[in-house]
N, C-alpha and C positions, 0 to 999 in steps of 0.2 A: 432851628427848625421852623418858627415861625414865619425867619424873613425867609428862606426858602418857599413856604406856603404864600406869602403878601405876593413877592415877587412872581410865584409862577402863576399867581391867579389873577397877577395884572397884565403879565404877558398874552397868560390865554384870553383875554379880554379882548387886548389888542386885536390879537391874531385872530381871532373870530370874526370884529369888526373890518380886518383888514382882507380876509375872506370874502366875507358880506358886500362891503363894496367894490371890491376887485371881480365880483362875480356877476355884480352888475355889468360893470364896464363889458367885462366879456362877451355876454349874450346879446348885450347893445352893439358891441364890436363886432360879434358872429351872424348879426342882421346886416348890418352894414358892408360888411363882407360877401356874404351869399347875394343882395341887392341885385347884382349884377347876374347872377346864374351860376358865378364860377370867383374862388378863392385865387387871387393873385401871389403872386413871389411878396408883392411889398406887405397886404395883408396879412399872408399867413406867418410871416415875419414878426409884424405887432401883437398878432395873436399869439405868436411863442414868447414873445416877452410878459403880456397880459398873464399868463397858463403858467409862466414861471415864481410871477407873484401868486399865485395864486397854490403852487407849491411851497414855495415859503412859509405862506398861513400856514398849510397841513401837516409840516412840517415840525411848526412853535407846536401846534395845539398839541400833537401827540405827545411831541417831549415836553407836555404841561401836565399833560396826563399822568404820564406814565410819573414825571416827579410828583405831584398831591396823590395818588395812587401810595407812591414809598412811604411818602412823608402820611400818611395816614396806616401806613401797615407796622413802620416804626413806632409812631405814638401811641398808636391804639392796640397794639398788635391784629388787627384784622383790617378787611375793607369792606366798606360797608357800598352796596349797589343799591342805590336809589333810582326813581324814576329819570330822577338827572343824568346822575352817571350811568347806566343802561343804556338812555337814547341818547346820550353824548358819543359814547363807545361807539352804537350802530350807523350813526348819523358818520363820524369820522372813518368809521370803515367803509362806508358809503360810497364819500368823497374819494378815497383811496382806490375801490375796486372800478368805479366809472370813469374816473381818471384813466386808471390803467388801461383798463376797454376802448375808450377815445382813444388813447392815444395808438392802441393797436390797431385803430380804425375796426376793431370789432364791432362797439358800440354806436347804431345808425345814431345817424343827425335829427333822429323824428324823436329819439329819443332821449340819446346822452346828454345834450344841454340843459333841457326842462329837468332831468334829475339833478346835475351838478346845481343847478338854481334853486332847486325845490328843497335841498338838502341846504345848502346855507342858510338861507331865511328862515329852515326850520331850526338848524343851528341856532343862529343868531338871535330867535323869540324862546327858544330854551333856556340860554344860556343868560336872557334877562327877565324872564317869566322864574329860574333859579334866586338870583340874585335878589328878586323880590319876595323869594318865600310864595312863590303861586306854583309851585308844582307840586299840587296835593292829588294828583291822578294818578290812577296806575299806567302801565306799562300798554295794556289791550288797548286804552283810549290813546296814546302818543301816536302807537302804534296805527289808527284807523284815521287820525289824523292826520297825521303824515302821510299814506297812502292818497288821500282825499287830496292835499296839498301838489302830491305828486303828478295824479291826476287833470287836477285842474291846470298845474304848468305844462303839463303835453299838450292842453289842448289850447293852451293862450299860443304858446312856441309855435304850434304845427299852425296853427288859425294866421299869427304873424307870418310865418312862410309861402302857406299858400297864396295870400297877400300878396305878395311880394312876388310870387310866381306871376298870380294872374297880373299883376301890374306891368311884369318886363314882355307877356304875353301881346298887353294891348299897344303897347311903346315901340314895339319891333314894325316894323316894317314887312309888309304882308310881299312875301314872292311872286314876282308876276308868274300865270297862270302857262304850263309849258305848254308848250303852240306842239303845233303835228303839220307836217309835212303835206 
């Protein structure tokens, strides 16, 4: 039972790190992309491979869980919800229900990237904020941080867009002015 415990809490290590910086790449990829106004064949392509790593992490991490989950409900016979594991739980279902929403094109673009982003990195300082023994807060403060987190990446995202708007705005070529007869 042990090495089951070593092993999945090195994997979910990984997989979170491998989240983390796959999640980068994407949003850097998803600027770069839109740059132009409009998402090509060849980009939305790199971004289905980028989105596929990026299911893989979601993928380990659950099935990390749900094993240190067993593996604590056999040894211990109970499980015990910590601040950890609460916002690990909400934080992964997160990434799973905005996932899904992108992908059904439900979830606007003003919004679904800066969460996928916003939930990694708070992933990611959980899961080593844990590992240090610093998560001695409750749940209501995770909870209003994260929201604040969330927040503040809507408004970097949509600030980079608009950018990025106004810039193909000033670049384009102004139509000459239609003549009249």
């Amino acid at each position: 039972m042990e090495t089951l415990v070593i092993v999945a809490t090195i994997a979910q290590g990984v997989a979170i790190s491998l989240g983390v910086g796959t999640s980068t790449i994407a949003i850097v990829s998803f600027f770069g992309a839109i740059a132009d106004g409009t998402i090509d064949k060849t980009e939305r392509y790199m971004l289905g491979f980028i989105y596929y790593v990026l299911r893989v992490a979601m993928v380990i991490i659950m099935l990390t869980m749900l094993a240190l989950f067993s593996a604590e409900a056999i040894t211990t016979g109970t499980i015990t919800l910590t601040t950890a594991s609460v916002s690990t739980i909400l934080l992964v279902c997160t990434l799973y229900a905005n996932a899904i929403l992108m992908t059904m094109r439900v979830m606007p673009s003003t919004v679904g990237p800066a969460l996928q982003a916003a939930t990694w990195y708070t992933l990611g300082t959980m899961a080593s904020l844990n590992s240090l023994g610093l998560v001695t807060f409750g749940i209501i403060p995770f909870f209003l941080g994260y929201v604040s987190i969330i927040l503040l990446a809507i408004a970097l995202v949509n600030s980079v867009m608009a950018i990025m708007k106004q810039r193909r705005q000033l670049t384009q070529p102004t139509p000459p002015p239609p003549t009249t007869p």
